[in-house]
C-alpha positions as CSV (number, residue, x, y, z in Angstrom):
1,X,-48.9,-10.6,6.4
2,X,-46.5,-13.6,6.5
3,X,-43.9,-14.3,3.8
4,X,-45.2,-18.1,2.1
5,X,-42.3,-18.0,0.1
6,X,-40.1,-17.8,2.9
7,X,-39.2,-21.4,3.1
8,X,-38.1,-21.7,-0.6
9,X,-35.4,-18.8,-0.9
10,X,-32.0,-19.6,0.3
11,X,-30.6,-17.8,2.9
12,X,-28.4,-14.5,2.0
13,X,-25.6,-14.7,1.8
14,X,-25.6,-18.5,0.7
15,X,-22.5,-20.7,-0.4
16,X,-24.2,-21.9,-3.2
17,X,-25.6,-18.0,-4.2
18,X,-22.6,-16.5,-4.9
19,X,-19.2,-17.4,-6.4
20,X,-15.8,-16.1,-4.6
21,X,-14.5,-13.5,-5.7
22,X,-10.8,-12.1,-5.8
23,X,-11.3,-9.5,-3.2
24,X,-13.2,-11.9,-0.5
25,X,-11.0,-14.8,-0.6
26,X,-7.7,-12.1,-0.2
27,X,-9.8,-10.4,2.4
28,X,-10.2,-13.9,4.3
29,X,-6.5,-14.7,3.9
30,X,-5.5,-11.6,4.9
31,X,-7.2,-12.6,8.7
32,X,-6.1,-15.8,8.3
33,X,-2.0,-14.7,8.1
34,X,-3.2,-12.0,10.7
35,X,-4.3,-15.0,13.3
36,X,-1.4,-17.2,11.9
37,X,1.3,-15.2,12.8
38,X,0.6,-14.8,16.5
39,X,1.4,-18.9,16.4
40,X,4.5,-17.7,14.7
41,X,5.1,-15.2,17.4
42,X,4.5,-17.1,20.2
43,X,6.7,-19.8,18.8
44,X,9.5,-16.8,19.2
45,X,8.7,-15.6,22.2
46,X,9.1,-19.0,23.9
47,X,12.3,-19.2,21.7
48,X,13.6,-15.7,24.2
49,X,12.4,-17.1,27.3
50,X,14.2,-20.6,26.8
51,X,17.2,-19.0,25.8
52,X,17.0,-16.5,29.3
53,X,15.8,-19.9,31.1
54,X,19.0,-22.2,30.7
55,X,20.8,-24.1,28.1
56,X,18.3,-26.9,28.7
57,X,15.2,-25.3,28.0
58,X,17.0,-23.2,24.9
59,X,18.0,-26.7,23.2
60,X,14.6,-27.9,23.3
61,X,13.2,-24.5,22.0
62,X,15.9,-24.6,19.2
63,X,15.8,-28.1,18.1
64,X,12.3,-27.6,17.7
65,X,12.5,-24.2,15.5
66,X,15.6,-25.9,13.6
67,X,13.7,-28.7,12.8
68,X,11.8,-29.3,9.6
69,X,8.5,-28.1,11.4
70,X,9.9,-25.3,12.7
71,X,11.2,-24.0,9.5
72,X,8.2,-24.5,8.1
73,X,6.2,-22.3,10.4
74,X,8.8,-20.2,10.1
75,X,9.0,-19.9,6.1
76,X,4.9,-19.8,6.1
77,X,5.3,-17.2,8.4
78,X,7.6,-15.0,6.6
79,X,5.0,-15.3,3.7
80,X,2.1,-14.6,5.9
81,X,3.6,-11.5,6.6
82,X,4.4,-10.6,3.5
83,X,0.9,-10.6,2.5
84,X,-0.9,-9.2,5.5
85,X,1.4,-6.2,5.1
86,X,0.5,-5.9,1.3
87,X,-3.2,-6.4,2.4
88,X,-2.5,-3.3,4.6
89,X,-1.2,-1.5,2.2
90,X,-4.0,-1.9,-0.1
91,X,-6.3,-0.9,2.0
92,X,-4.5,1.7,2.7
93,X,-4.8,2.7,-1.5
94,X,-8.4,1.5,-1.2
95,X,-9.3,4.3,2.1
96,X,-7.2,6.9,-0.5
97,X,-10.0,6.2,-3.0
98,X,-8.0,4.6,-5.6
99,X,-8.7,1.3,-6.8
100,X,-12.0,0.8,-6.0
101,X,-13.0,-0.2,-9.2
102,X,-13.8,-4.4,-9.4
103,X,-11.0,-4.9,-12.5
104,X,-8.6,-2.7,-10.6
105,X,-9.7,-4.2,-6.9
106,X,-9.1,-8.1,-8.3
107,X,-6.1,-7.3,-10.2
108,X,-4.3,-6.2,-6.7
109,X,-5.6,-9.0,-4.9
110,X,-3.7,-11.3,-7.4
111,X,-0.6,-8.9,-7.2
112,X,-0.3,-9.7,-3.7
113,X,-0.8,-13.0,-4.0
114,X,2.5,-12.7,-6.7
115,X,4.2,-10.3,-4.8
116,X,4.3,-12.2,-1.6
117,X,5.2,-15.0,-2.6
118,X,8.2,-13.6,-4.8
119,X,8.9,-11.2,-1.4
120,X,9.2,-14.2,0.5
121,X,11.3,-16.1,-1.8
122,X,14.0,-13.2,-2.0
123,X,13.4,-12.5,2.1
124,X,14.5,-16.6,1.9
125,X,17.7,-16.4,-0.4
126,X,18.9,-13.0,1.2
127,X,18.6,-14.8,4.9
């Protein structure tokens, strides 16, 4: 028999259904800084092959990654990886069995949120 409620439930998972949690939203960044620093990457790469290319293709590479722009990919990046390698290593704590627990599970996903940002602020000053 049909469902006749069908058209009045929302659909699951829904937006408006559920509130973000900790571990979701860290989760989703953690992709996020994953697919962010191949930008970074690239940006380097073409950095190497302007500097094997000639002097003229290595100033425009470098006056682009010493500009204002290019330090900022470059300071976002350094904190993107930062906190993709503390989401790895959470997971990796998580797959041990430890942690699992939602106090214990939110409280690392704000850790790493700290951590990489204080990380990236010493990886900064010590550069």
């Amino acid at each position: 028999m049909a469902d006749v409620n069908r058209g009045n439930r929302p659909l699951s998972p829904h937006l408006t259904v559920y509130r973000p949690q900790w571990t979701s939203m860290t989760s989703i960044l953690v992709r996020i800084t994953g697919n962010a620093m191949i930008v970074a990457g690239l940006m380097i790469v073409w950095w190497f092959v302007a500097a094997a290319s000639g002097p003229e293709a290595f100033a425009t590479a470098n006056g682009f990654l010493t500009s204002w722009f290019g330090d900022l990919v470059l300071f976002l990046s350094v904190l993107g990886l930062w906190y993709h390698t503390l989401g790895g290593l959470r997971h990796l704590v998580w797959d041990s069995g430890r942690m699992l627990d939602v106090e214990r599970s939110e409280m690392a996903g704000q850790m790493m949120i700290v951590l990489s940002v204080l990380l990236t602020i010493f990886t900064v000053i010590a550069v």
